[in-house]
VEXLO-378177 format. One record per residue (C-alpha): residue number from 1; x, y negated, z negated; residue in three letters. Coordinates in pm, whole numbers, plus 50000, padded with zeros to 5 digits. Example, Ala and Ser with C-alpha at 12.3 -4.5 7.8 and 13.67 -1.06 7.14 Angstrom:
// VEXLO-378177
{node 1,{51230,50450,49220},'ALA'} {node 2,{51367,50106,49286},'SER'} 
***
This chain:
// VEXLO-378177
{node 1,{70267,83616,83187},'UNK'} {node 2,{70600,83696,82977},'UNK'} {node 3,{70555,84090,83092},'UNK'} {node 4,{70552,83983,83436},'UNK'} {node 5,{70844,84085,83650},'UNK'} {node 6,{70865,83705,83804},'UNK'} {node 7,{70629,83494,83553},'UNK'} {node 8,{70443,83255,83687},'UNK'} {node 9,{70517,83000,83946},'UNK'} {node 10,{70403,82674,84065},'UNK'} {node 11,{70285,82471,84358},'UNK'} {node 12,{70564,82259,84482},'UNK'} {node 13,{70432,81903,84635},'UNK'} {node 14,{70596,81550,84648},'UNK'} {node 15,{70972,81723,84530},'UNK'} {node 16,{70818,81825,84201},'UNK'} {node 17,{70656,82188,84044},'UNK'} {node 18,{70320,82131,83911},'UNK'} {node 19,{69991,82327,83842},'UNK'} {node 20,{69681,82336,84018},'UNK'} {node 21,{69477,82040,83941},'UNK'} {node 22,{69194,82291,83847},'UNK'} {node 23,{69402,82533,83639},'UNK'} {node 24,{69344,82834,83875},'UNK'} {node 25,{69632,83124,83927},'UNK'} {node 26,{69628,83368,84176},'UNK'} {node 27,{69809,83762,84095},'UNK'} {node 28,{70059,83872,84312},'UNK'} {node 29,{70074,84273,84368},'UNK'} {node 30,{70353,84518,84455},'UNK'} {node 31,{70219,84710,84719},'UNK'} {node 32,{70444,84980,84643},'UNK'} {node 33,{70329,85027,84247},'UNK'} {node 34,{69966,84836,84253},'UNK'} {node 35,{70062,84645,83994},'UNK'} {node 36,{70126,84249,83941},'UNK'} {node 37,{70463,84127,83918},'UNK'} {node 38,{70350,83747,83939},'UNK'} {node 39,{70136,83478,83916},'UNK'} {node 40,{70145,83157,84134},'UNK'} {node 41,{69924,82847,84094},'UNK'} {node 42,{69652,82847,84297},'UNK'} {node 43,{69593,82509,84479},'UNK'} {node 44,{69203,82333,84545},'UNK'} {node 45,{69069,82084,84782},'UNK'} {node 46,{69258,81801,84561},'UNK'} {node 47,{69548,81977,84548},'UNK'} {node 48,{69562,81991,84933},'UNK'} {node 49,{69449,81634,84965},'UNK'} {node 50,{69754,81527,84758},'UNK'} {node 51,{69970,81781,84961},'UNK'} {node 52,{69870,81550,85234},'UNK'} {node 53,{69935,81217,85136},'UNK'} {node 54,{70241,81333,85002},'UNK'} {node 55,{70391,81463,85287},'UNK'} {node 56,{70256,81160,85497},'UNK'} {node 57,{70508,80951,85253},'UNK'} {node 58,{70809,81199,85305},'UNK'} {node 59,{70767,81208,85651},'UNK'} {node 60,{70803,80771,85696},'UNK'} {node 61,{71121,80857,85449},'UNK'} {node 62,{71280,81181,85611},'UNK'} {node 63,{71202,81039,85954},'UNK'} {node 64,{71396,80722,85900},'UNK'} {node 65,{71666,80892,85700},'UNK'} {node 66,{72040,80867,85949},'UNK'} {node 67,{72084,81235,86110},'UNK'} {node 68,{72409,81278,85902},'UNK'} {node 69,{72208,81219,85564},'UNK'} {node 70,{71953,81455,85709},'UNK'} {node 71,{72158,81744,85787},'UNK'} {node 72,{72369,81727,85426},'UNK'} {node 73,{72021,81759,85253},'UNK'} {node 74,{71959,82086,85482},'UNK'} {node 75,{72291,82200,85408},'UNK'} {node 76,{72246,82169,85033},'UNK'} {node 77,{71943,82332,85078},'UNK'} {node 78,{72083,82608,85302},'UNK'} {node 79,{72367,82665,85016},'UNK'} {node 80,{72119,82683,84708},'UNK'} {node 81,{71905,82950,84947},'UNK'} {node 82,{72234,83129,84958},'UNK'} {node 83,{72302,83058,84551},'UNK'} {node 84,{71987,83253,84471},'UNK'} {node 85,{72004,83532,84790},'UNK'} {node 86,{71971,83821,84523},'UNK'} {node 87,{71667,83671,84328},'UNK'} {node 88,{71490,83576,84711},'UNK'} {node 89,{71545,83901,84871},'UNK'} {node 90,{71432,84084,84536},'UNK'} {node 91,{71129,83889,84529},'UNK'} {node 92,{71066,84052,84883},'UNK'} {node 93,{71126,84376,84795},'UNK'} {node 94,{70853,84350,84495},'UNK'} {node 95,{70587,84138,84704},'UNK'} {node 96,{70620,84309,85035},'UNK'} {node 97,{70713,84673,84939},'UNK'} {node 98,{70993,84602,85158},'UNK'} {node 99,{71301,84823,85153},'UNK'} {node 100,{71622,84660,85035},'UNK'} {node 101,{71799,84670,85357},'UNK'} {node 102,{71521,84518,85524},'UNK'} {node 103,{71497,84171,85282},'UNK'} {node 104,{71860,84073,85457},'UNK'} {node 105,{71667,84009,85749},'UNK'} {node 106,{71465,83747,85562},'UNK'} {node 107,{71709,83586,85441},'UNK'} {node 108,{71957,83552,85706},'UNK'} {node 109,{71649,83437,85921},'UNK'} {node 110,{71600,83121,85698},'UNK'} {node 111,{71949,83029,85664},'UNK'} {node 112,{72055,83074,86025},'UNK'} {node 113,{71758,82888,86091},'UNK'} {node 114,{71866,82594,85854},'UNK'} {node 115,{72212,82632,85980},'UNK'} {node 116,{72093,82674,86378},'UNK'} {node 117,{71874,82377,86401},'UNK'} {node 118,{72101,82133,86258},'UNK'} {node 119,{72379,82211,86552},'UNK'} {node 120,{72072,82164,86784},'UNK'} {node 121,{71962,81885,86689},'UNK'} {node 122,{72302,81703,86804},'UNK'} {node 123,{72248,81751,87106},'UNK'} {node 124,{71853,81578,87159},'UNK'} {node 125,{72075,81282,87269},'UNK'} {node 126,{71879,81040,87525},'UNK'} {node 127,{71797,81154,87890},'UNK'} {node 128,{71858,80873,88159},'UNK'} {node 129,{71641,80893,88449},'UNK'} {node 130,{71742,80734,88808},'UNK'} {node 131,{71550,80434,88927},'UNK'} {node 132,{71509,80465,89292},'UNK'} {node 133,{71445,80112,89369},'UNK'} {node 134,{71761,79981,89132},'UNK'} {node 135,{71561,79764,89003},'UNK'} {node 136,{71520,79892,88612},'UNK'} {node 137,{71694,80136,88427},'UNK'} {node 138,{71506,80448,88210},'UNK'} {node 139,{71568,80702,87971},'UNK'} {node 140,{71411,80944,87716},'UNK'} {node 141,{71433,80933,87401},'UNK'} {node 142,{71314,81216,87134},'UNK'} {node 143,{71144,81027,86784},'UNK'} {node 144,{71025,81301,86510},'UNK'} {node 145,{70606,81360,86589},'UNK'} {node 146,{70508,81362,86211},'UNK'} {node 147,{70332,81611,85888},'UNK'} {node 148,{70368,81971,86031},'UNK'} {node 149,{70113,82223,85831},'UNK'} {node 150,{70251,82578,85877},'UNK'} {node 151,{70028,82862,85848},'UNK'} {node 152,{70292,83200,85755},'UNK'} {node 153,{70222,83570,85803},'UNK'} {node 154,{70281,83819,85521},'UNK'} {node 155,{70509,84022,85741},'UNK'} {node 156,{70838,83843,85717},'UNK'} {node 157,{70795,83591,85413},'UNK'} {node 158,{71101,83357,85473},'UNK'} {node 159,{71180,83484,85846},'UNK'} {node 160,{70862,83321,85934},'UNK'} {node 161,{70917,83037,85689},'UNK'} {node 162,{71227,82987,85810},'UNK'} {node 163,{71118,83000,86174},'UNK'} {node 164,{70914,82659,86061},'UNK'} {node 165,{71156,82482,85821},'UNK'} {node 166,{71424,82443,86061},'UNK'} {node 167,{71360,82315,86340},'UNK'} {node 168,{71093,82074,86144},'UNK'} {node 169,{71367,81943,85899},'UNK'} {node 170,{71579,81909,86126},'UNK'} {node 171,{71356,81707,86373},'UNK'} {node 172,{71270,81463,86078},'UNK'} {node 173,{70941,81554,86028},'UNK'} {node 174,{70794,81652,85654},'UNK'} {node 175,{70639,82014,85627},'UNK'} {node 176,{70327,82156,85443},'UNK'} {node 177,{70391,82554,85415},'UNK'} {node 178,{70052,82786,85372},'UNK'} {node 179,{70200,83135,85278},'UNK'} {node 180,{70017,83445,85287},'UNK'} {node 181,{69836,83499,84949},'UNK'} {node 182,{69982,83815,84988},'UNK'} {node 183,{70371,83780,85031},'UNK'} {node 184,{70297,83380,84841},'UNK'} {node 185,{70644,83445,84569},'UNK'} {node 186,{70953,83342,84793},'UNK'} {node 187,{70777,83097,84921},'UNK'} {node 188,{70714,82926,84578},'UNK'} {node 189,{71037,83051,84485},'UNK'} {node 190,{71179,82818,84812},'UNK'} {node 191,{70987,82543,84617},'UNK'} {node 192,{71179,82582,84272},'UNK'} {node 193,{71509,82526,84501},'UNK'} {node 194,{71350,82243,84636},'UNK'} {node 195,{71295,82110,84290},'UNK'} {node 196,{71628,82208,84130},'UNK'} {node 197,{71841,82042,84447},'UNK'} {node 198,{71648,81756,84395},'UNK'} {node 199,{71545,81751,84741},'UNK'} {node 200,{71378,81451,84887},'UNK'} {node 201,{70989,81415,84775},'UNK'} {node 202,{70751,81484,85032},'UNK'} {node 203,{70931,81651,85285},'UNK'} {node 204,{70874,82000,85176},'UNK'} {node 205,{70544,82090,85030},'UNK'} {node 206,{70423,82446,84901},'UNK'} {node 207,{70085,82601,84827},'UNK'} {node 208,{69880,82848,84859},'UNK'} {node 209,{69476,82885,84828},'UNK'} {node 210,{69163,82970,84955},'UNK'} {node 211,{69059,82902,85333},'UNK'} {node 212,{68770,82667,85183},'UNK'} {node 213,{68982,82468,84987},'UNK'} {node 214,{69359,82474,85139},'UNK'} {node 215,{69337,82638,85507},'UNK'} {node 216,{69008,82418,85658},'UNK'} {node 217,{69108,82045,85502},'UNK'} {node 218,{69447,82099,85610},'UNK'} {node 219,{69301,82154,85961},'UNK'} {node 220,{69066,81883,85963},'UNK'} {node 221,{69319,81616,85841},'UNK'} {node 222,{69424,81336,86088},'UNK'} {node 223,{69740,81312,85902},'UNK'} {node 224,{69926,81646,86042},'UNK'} {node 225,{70093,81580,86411},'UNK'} {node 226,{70135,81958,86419},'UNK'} {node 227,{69964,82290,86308},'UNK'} {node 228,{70198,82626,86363},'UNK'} {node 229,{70132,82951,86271},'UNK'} {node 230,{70221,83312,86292},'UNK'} {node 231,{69960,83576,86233},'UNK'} {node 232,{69700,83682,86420},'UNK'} {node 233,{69510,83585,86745},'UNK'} {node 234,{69184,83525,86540},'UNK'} {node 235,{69313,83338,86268},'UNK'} {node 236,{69506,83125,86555},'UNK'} {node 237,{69151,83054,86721},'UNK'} {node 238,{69002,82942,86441},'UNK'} {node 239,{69274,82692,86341},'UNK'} {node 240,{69267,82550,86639},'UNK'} {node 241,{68885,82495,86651},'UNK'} {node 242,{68894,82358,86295},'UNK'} {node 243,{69230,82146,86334},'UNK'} {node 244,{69097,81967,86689},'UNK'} {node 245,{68739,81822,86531},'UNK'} {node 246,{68913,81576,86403},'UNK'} {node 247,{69238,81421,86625},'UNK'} {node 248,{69436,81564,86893},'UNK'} {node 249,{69712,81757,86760},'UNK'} {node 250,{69967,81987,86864},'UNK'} {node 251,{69989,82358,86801},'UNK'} {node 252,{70272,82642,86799},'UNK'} {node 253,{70121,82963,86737},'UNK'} {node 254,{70259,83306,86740},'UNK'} {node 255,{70019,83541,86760},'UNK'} {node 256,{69927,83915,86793},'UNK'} {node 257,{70089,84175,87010},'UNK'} {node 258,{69968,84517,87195},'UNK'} {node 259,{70359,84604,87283},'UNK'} {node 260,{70412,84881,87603},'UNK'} {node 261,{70701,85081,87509},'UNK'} {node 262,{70748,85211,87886},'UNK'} {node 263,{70969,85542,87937},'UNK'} {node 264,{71049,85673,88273},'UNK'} {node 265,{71157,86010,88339},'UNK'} {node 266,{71572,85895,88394},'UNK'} {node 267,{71553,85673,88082},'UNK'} {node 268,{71806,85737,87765},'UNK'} {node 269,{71574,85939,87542},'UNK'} {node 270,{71772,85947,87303},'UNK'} {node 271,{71844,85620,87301},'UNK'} {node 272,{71444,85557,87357},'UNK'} {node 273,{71329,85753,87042},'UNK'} {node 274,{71593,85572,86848},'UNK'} {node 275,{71476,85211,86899},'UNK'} {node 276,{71078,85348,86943},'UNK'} {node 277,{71098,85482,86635},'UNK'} {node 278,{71345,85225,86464},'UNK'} {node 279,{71039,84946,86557},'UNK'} {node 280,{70785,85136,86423},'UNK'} {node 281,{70897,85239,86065},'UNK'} {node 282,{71128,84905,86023},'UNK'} {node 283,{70910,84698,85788},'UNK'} {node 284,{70669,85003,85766},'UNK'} {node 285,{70524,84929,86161},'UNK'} {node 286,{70464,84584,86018},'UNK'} {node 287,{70593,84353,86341},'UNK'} {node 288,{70453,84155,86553},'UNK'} {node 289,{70687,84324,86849},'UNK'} {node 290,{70627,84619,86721},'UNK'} {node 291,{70515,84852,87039},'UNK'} {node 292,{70157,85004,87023},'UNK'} {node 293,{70134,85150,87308},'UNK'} {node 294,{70418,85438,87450},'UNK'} {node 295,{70388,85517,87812},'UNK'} {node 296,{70601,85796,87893},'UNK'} {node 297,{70632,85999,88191},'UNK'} {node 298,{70478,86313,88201},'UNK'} {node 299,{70816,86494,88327},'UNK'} {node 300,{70975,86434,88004},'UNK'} {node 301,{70658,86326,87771},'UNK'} {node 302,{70712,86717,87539},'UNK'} {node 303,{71055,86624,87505},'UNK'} {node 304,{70996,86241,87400},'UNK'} {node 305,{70691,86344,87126},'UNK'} {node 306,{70909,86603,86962},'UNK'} {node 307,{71171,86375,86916},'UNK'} {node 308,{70986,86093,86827},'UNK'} {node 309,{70789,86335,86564},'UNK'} {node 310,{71130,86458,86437},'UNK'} {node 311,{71242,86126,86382},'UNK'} {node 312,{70905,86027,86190},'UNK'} {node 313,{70925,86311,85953},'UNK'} {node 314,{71251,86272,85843},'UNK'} {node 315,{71218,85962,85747},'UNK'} {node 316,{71229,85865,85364},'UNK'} {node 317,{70919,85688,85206},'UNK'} {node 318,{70899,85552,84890},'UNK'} {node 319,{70966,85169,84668},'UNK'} {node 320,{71259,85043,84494},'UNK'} {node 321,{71638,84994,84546},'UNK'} {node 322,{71732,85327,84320},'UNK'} {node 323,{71549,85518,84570},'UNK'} {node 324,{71699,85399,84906},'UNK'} {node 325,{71369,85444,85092},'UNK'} {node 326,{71399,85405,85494},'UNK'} {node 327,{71046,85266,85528},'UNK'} {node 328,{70804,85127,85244},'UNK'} {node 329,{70439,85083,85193},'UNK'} {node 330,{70216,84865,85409},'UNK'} {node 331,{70149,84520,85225},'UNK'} {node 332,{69796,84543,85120},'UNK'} {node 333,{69488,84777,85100},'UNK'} {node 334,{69313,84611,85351},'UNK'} {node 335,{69645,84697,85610},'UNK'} {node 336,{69608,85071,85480},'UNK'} {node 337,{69257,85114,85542},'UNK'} {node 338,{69278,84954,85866},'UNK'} {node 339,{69581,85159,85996},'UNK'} {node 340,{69363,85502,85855},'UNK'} {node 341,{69083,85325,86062},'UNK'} {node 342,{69247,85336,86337},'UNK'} {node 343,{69441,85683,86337},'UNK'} {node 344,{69033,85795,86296},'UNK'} {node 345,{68947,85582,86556},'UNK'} {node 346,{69229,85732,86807},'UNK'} {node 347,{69148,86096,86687},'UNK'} {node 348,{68772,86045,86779},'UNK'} {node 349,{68870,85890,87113},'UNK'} {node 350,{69045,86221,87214},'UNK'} {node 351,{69388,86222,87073},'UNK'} {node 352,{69567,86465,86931},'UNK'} {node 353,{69713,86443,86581},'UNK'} {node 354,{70115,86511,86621},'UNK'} {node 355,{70244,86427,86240},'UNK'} {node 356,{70150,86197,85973},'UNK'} {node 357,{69788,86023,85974},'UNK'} {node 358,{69755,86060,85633},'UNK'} {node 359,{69839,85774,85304},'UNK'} {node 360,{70095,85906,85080},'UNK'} {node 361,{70052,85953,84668},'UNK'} {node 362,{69835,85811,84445},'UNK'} {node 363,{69990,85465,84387},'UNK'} {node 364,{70082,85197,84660},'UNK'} {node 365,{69970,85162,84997},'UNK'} {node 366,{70166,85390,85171},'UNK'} {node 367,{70123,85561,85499},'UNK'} {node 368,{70311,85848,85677},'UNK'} {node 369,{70456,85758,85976},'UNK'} {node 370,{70273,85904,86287},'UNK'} {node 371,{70264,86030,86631},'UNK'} {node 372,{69928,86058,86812},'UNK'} {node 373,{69902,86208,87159},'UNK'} {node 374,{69597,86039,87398},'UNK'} {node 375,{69540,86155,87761},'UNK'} {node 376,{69294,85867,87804},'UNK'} {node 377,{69480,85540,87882},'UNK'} {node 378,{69157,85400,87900},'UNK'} {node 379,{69077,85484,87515},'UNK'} {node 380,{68905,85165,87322},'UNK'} {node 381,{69178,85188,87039},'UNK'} {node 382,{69484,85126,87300},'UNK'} {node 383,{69350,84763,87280},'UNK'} {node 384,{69370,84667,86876},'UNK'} {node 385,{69705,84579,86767},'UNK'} {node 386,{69804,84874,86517},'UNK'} {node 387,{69999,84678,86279},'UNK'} {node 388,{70128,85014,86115},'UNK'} {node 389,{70376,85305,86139},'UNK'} {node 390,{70164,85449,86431},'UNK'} {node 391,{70318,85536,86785},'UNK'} {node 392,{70035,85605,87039},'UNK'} {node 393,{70183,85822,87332},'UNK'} {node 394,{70017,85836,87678},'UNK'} {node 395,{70151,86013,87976},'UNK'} {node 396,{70204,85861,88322},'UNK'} {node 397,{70246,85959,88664},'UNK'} {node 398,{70370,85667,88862},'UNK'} {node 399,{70541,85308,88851},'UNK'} {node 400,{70235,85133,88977},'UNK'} {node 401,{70012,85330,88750},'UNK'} {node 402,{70248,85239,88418},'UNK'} {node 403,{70276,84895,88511},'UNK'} {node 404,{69864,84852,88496},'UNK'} {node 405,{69806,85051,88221},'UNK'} {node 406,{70076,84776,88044},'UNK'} {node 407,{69929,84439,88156},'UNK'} {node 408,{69573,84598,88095},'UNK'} {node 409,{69532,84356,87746},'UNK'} {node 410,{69459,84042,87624},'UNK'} {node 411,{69832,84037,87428},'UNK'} {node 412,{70159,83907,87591},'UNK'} {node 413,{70408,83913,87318},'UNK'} {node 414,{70691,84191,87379},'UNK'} {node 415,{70757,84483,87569},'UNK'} {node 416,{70998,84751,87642},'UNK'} {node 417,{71125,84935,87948},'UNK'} {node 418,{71382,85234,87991},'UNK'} {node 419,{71522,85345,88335},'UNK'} {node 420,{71844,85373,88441},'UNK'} {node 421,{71701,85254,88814},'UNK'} {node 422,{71813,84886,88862},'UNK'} {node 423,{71564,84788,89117},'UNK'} {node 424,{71273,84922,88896},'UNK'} {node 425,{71384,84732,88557},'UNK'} {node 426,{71406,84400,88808},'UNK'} {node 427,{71066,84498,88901},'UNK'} {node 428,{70934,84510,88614},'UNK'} {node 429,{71084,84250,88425},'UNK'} {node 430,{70932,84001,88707},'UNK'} {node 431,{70585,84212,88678},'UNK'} {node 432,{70513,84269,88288},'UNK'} {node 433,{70250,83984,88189},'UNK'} {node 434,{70477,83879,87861},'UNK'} {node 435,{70654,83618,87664},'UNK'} {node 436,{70971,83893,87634},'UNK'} {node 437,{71027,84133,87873},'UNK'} {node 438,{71325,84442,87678},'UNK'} {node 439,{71485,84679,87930},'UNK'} {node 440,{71711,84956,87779},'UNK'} {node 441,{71728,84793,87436},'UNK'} {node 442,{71603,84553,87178},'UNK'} {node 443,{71765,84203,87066},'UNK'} {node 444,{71629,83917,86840},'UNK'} {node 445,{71827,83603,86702},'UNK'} {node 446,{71742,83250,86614},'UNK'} {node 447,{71905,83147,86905},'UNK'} {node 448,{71669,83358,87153},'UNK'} {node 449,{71315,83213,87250},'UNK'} {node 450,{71076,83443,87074},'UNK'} {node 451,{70683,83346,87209},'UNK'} {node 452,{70438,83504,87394},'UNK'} {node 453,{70176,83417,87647},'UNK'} {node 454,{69766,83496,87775},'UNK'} {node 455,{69653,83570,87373},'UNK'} {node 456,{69955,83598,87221},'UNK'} {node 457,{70056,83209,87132},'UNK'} {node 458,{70127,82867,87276},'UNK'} {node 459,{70511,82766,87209},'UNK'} {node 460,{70818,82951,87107},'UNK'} {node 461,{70994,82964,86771},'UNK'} {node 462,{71357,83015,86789},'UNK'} {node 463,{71606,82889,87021},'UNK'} {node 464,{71607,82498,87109},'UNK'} {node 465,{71334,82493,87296},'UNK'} {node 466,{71100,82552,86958},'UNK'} {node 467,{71241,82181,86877},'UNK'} {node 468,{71065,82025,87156},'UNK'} {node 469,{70704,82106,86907},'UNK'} {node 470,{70863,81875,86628},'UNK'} {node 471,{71010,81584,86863},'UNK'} {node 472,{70800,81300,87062},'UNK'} {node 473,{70966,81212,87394},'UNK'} {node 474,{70918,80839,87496},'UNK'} {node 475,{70999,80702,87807},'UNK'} {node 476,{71202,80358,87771},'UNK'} {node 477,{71195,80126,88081},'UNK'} {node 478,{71429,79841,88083},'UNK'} {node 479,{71416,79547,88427},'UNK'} {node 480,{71787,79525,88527},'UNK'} {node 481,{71737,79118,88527},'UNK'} 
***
């Protein structure tokens, strides 16, 4: 463990680092050099059982704790995540393959999120409500609902983390966090800041294990109020199945996308193949807005491809800070050999290979960035969520036509639109089946409602509307005597 580039870390649960009850550790890799740079404990059924009941105690203390005393803890937290912003975004880098540019994202995304949520929660002051008789008077009031479990992608390691933490401290309810086994370091990493601040016990718990022994019992508990997740449209299925056998509970789950990127012939295209291909090699394809599919219109689809492909091949592969790579490898083997599965897949189905399609060296998962052209908008592989740096370009004819092909899937996450016709973006904005509708650009912020709808999720994270997951509104009703 000394030759490790992290050491080893430990689960965090009930405000203090400990090991796994049965001894086991877990090796984290660096996608971008195959080789391990960690080890984490690796919790068991009793570990998760004590994650429980621990968190079931911080919760009755963090939920009773005055707002004021509540938001100084997040701020102290908030300032120690800031304290150690070189050794978290690092940790990225090494367990994502993530370029160094890209781990600011991270980390501004937990500590606006800290920062965000306790402004917000100010204002969940009670609602009256009118009695039309005059007879009583009512109002709502917002209570803290209880344990949240949190289920994390490996994508964004403290984006998503943060996405959870804040709005749950904040609301006053105690947190168990699942990270992905493979992005698990800054995660346990958040738990050693937990530890050092001294942070209250209970309210934050960390760990990381098996589906058998961490994901199912923390699903079939009675004691979590919530279960959120971001990740995939499977995974969110099956915690929902597991989590309801048990007690009614509420869920927040961000799930998978199938993005239409949606160019019309007096779009930008410069501006187009910018953001297109910005999306698609930021965090190596590896976003859950990401778009899969790109409609373009056949009057300017040559000009689109070639710039797209220009775009792709310049830019710079490769791991580490020294190098100043613009995109990095995918996160695991099992991403590389399912974005190679599907370039095969697309190539079978018809398309046409414009650049890339192939992995990249002998070490790490890397994958060249690539443009496929497909004349068949009814192609099976338009429907799997790529997950890669993979742009799938099909032509179009018509608005009507463009606007099927888009809502034809089971996704509603994101999607994209460029015109410069007014009428046709309103059109479209009120037409596209999803949770967040682009035209003629891209934004994201922790104050912006980020969700999707049909397979893509229940809830939102971000924005103040994500708060109403954490809080209980009760009705009081009082006789005016």
């Amino acid at each position: 463990m000394k030759d490790l580039k992290f050491g080893h870390k430990q689960l965090y649960l009930g405000g203090s680092l400990r090991e796994s009850s049965g001894g086991e550790v877990f090796s984290v890799v660096c996608p971008g050099t195959e080789e391990p740079i960690a080890t984490i404990s690796w919790a068991n059924r009793q570990d998760t059982e004590t994650a429980l009941q621990l968190a079931q105690e911080g919760f009755e203390y963090w939920s009773l704790l005055p707002l004021e005393e509540r938001l100084e803890w997040i701020a102290r937290l908030r300032n120690a995540i800031l304290a150690k912003a070189e050794l978290l975004r690092e940790s990225i880098m090494f367990e994502m393959g993530k370029v160094w540019e890209g781990t600011s994202e991270d980390l501004e995304s937990i500590t606006d999120s800290l920062a965000f949520y306790s402004e917000e929660i100010k204002n969940r002051t009670d609602i009256p409500i009118a009695d039309r008789e005059g007879t009583h008077e009512h109002y709502m009031v917002s209570q803290p609902l209880g344990v949240v479990v949190a289920f994390l992608a490996y994508n964004f390691p403290l984006l998503n983390l943060g996405f959870k933490l804040g709005p749950a401290l904040a609301s006053g309810c105690s947190i168990i966090i699942k990270p992905s086994e493979f992005s698990p370091l800054s995660a346990y990493l958040i738990g050693e800041i937990c530890a050092e601040i001294g942070f209250p016990n209970g309210v934050v718990n960390i760990l990381c294990g098996d589906v058998a022994q961490v994901g199912i019992p923390l699903c079939e508990s009675t004691i979590p109020k919530l279960v959120t997740m971001i990740g995939s449209t499977e995974t969110a299925q099956k915690l929902i199945a597991q989590s309801s056998r048990s007690s009614i509970k509420r869920y927040s789950m961000e799930c998978g996308g199938n993005a239409p990127f949606i160019v019309f012939e007096d779009a930008d295209l410069e501006l187009a193949m910018n953001i297109g291909a910005a999306l698609k090699t930021g965090n190596s394809g590896q976003i859950c807005v990401a778009p899969n599919r790109f409609f373009v219109h056949q009057s300017v689809f040559d000009r689109f491809a070639e710039g797209l492909v220009e775009r792709f091949e310049a830019t710079a592969v490769g791991f580490g800070r020294e190098n100043s790579p613009q995109m990095g490898p995918l996160a695991n083997r099992a991403s590389l050999e399912k974005v190679a599965g599907i370039v095969e897949e697309a190539v079978a189905q018809g398309g046409k290979l414009r650049c890339g399609g192939e992995k990249i060296g002998r070490k790490g998962y890397f994958f060249q960035p690539t443009v496929i052209v497909l004349d068949d908008p009814g192609a099976e592989v338009l429907q799997k969520e790529i997950f890669g740096p993979v742009a799938i370009l099909v032509p179009f004819e018509n608005q009507e036509e463009v606007l099927k092909l888009a809502n034809n899937t089971h996704a509603g996450l994101a999607s994209y639109v460029f015109s410069k016709d007014e009428a046709r973006l309103g059109y479209f904005a009120e037409k596209l089946e999803f949770g967040e509708v682009h035209l003629n650009g891209v934004k994201f912020g922790i104050y912006l409602p980020h969700g999707g709808i049909k397979n893509s999720g229940i809830g939102v994270d971000c924005s103040s509307f994500a708060l109403d997951d954490y809080l209980v509104r009760k009705r009081v009703t009082r006789a005016l005597v």
